[in-house]
N, CA, C and O of each residue as an XYZ file, in Angstrom:
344
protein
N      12.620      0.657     -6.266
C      11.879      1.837     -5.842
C      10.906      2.241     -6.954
O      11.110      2.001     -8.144
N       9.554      3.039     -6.342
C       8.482      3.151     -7.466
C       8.961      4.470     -8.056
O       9.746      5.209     -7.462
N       8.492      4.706     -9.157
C       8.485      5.803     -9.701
C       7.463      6.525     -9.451
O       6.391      5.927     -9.354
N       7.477      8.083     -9.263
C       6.792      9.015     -8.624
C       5.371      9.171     -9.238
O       4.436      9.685     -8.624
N       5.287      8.659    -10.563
C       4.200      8.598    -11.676
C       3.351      7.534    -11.568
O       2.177      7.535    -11.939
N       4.174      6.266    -10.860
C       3.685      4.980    -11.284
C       2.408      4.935    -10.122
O       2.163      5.738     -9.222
N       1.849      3.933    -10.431
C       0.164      3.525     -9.353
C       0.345      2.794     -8.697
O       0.950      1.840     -9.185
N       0.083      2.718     -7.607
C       0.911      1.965     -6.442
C       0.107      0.469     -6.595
O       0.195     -0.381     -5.710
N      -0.724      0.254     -7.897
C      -0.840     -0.995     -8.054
C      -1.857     -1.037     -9.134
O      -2.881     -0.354     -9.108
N      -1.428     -2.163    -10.431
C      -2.170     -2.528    -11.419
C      -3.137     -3.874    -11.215
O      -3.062     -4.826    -10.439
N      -4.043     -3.527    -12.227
C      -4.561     -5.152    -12.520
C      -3.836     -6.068    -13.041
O      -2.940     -5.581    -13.731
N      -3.838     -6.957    -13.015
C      -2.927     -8.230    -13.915
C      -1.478     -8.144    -13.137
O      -0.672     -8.763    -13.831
N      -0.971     -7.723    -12.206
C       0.333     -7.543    -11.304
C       0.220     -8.726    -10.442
O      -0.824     -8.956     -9.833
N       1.560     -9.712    -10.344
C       1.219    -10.030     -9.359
C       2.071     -9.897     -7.732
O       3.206     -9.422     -7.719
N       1.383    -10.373     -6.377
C       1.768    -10.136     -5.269
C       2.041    -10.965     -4.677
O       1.290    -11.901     -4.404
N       3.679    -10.787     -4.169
C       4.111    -11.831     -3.354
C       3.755    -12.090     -1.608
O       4.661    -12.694     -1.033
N       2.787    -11.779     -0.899
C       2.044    -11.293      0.146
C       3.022    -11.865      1.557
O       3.998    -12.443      1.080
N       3.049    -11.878      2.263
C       3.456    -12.095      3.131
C       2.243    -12.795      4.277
O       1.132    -12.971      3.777
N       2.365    -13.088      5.376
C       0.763    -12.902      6.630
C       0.731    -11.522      6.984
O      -0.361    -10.956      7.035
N       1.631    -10.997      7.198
C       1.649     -9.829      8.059
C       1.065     -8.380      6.535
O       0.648     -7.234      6.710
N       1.235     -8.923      5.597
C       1.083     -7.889      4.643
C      -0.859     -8.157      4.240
O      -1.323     -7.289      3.501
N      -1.264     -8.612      4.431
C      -2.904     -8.494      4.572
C      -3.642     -9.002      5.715
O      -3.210     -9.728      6.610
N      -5.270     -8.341      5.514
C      -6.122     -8.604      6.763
C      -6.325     -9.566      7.016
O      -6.683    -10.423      6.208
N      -6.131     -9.770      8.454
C      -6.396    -11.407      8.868
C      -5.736    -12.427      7.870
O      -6.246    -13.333      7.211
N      -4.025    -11.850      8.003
C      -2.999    -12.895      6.910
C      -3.042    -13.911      7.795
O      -2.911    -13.665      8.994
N      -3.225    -15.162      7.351
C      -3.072    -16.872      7.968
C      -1.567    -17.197      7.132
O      -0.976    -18.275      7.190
N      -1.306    -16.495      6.679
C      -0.189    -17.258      5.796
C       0.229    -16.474      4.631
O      -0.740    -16.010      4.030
N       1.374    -16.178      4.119
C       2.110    -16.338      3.294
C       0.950    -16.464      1.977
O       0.040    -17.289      2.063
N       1.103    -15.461      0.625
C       0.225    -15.742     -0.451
C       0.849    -15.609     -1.797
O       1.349    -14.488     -1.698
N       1.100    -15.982     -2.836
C       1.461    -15.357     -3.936
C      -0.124    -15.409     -4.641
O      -0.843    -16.396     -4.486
N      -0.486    -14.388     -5.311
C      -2.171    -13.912     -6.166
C      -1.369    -12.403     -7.516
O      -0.647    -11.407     -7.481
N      -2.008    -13.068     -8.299
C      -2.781    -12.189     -9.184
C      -3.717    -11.345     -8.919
O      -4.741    -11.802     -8.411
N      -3.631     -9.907     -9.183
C      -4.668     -8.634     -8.886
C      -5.662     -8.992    -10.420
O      -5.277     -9.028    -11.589
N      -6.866     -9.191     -9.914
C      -7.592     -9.384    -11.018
C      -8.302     -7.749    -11.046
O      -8.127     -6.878    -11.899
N      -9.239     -7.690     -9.661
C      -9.409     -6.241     -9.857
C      -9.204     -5.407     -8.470
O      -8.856     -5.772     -7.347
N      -9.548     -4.184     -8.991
C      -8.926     -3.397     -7.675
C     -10.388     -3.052     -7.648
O     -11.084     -2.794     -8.630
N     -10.936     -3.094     -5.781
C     -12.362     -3.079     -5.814
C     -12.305     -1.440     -4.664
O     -13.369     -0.838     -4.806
N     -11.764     -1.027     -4.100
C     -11.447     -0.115     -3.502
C     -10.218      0.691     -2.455
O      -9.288     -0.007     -2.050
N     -10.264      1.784     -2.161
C      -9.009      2.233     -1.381
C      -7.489      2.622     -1.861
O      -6.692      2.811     -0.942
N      -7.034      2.752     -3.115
C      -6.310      3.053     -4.001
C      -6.003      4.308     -4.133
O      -4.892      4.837     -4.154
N      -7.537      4.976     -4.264
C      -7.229      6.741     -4.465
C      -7.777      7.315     -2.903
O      -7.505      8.493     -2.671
N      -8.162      6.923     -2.354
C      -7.946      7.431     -0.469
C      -7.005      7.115     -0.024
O      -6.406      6.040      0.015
N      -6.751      8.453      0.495
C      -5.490      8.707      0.708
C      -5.686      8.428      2.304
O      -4.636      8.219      2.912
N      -6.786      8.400      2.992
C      -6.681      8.144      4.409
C      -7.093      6.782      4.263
O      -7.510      6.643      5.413
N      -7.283      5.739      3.759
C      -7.377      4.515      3.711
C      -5.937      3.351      3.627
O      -5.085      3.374      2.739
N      -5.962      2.735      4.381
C      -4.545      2.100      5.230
C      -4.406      0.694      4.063
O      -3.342      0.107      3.865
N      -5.630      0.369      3.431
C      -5.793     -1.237      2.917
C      -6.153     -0.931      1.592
O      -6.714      0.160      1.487
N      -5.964     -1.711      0.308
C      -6.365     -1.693     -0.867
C      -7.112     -2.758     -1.075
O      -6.444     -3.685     -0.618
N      -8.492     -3.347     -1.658
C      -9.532     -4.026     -1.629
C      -8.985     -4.322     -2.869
O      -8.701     -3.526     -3.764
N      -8.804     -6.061     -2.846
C      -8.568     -6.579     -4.146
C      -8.972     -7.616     -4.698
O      -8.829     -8.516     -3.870
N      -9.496     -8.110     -5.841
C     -10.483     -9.412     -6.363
C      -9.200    -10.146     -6.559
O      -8.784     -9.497     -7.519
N      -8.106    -11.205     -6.288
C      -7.240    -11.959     -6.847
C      -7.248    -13.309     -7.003
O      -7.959    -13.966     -6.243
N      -6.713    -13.761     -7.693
C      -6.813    -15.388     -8.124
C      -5.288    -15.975     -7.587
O      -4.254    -15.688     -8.191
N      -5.312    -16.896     -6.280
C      -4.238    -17.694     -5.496
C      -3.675    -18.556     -6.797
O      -4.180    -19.215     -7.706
N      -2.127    -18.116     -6.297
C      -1.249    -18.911     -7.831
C       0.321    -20.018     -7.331
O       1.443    -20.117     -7.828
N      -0.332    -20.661     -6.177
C       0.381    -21.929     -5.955
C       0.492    -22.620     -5.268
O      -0.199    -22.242     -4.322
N       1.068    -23.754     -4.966
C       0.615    -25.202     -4.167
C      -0.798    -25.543     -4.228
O      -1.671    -25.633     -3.365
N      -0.779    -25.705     -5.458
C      -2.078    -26.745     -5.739
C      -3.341    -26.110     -5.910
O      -4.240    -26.714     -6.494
N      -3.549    -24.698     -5.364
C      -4.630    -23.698     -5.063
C      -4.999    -23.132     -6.484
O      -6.020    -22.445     -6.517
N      -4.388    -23.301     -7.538
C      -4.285    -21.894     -8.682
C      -5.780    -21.979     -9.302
O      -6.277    -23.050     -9.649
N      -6.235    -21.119     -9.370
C      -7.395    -20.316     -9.919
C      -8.406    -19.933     -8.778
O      -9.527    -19.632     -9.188
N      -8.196    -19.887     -7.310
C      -9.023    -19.966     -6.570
C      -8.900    -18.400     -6.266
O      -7.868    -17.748     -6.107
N      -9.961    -18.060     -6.236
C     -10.206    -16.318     -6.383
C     -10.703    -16.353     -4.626
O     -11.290    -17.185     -3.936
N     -10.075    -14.884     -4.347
C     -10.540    -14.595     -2.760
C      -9.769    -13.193     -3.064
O      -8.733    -12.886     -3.654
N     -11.101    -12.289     -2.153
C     -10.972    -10.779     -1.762
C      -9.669    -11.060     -0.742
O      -9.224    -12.126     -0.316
N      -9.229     -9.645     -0.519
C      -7.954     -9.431      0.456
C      -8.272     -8.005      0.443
O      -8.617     -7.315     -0.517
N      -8.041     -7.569      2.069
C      -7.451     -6.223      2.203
C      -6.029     -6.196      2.037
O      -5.593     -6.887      2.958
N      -5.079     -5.768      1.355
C      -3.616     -5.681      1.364
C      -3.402     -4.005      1.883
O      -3.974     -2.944      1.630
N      -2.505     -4.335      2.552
C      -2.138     -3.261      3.633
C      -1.305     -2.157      2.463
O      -0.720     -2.835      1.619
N      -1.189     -1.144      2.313
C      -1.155     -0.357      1.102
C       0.959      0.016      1.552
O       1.709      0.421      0.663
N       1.249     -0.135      2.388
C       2.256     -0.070      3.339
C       3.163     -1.221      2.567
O       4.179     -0.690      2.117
N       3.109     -2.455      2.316
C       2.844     -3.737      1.938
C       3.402     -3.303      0.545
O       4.586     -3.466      0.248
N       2.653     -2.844     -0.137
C       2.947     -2.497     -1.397
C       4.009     -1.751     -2.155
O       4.089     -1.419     -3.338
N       4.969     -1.551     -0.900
C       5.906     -0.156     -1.463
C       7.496     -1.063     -0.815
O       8.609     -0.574     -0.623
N       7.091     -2.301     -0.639
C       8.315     -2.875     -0.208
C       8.922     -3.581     -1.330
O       8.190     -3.974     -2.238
N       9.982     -3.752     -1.361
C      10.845     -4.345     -2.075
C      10.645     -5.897     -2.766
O      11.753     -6.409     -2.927
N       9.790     -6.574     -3.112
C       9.683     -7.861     -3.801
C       8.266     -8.778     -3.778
O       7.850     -9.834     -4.255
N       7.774     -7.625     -2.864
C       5.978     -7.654     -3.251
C       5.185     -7.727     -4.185
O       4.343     -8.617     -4.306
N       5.406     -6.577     -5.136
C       5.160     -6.781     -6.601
C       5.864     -7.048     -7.650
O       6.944     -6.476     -7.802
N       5.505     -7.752     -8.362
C       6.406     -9.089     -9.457
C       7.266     -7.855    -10.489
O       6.677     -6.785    -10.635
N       8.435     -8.009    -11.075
C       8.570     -7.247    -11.721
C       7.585     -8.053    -12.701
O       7.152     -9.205    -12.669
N       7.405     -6.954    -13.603
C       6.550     -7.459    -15.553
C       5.956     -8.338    -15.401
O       5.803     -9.183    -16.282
N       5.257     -8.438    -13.831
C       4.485     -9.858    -14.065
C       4.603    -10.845    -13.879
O       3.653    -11.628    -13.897
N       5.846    -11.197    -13.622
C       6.851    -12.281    -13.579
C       6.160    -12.883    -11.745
O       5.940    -12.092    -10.828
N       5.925    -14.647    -11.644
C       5.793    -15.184    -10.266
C       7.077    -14.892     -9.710
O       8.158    -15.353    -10.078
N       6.867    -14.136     -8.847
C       8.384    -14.309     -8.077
C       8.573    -15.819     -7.168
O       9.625    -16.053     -6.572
């Protein structure tokens, strides 16, 4: 569970994505948040806009935008602890 202080998402974090956890998910993602490009501090905004770099099966360094569903973010094994690939 997050702490009431914490930001419901850093740079350099990474995300274990699901399909269903971003726009137009085709699949299953693990990425690195390189940057956060919008939707973070709107509070009526459903998606967080993110610059990330894809980190496996063969893909790693390949950078692609994502809407991640902000919903997504507050579940249990989504975000890496310390960084760590889950």
């Amino acid at each position: 569970m997050m702490a009431e202080d914490e930001p419901l998402l850093r740079v350099g974090e990474v995300l274990n994505l699901s399909k269903a956890d971003w726009v137009y998910g085709d699949r299953g993602l693990t990425v690195r948040v390189s940057d956060i490009r919008y939707g973070l501090d709107k509070s009526d905004c459903l998606v967080v806009a993110i610059l990330a770099t894809v980190m496996e099966f063969g893909r790693d360094g390949r950078t692609l935008t994502l809407n991640v569903y902000k919903s997504a973010l507050t579940r249990p094994g989504v975000r890496a602890v310390n960084g760590a690939v889950p």
